[in-house]
C-alpha positions in Angstrom: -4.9 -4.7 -21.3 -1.7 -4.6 -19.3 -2.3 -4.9 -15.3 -0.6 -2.9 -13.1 1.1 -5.3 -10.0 -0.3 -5.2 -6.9 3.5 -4.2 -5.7 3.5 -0.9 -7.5 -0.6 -0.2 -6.6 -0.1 -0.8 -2.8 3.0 1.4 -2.3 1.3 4.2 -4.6 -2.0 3.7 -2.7 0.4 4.8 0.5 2.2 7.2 -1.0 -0.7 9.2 -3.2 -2.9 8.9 0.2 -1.1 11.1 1.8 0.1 13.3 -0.9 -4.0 13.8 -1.6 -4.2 14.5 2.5 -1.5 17.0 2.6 -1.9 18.9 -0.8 -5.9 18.7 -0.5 -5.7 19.6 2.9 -8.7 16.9 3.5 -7.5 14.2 5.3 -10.4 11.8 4.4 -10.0 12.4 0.5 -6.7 10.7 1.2 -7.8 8.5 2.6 -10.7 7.9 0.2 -7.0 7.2 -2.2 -5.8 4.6 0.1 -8.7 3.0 0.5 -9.2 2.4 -2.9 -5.2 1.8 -3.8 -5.8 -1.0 -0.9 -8.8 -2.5 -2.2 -7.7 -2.8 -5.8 -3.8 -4.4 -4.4 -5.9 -6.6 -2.0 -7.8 -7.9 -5.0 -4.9 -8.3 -6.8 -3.2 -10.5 -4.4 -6.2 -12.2 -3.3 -6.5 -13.5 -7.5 -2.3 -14.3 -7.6 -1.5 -15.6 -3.9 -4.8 -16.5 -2.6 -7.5 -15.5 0.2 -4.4 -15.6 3.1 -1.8 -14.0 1.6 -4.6 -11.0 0.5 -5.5 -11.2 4.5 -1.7 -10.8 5.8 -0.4 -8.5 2.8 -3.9 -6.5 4.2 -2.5 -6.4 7.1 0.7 -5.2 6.2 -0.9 -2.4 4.6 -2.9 -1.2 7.3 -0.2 -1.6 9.9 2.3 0.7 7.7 -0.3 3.5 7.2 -0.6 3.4 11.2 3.0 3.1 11.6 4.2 6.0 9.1 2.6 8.7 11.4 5.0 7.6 14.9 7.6 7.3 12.6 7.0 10.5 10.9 7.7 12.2 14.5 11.3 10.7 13.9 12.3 11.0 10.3 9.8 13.5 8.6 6.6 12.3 7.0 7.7 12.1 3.4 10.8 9.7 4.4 8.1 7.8 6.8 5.8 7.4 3.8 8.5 6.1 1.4 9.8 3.9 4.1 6.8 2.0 5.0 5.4 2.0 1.1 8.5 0.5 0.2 8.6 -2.2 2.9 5.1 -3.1 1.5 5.9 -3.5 -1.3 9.0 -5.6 -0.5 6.7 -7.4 0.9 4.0 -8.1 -1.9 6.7 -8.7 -4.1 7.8 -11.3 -2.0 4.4 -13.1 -1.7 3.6 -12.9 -5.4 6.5 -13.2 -6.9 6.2 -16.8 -7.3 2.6 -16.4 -9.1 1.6 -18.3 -12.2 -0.7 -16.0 -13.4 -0.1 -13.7 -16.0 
């Protein structure tokens, strides 16, 4: 079975999260998405970069959903939410890229 990267799953954990949110109108079923989307990419990069680069690309996760809502005030949430799920996954490409692992 073909896996999906961990680049594509943690910027569509970000992005789905709060599409759930806002279209549900339940903020904590959103965040039920990103949750998951976050512990399935964590996993991911845990088995191709290893236990720190998991930790930091964590991180990185949890520091863009935080940031997307100040930015939001500036830019909108929808260009917030694309910004910061595609600077994650700028960054977990950059981490894994180098992975041996099929």
């Amino acid at each position: 079975m073909a896996r999906i990267p961990a680049t594509a799953v943690a910027a569509s954990g970000l992005i789905g999260g709060y599409g759930v949110a806002r279209w549900t109108e339940k903020r904590p079923l959103g965040g039920v998405a990103l949750a998951a989307a976050g512990s399935l990419a964590a996993y991911e990069w845990n088995r191709q970069a290893g236990p720190r680069a998991a930790a930091g690309l964590t991180v990185a996760y949890v520091a863009a959903f935080a940031g997307s809502h100040p930015l939001a005030k500036k830019v909108g949430a929808w260009p917030a939410v694309f910004a910061v799920a595609g600077g994650v996954a700028a960054a977990s490409w950059a981490v894994t890229r180098r992975s041996t692992n099929p």
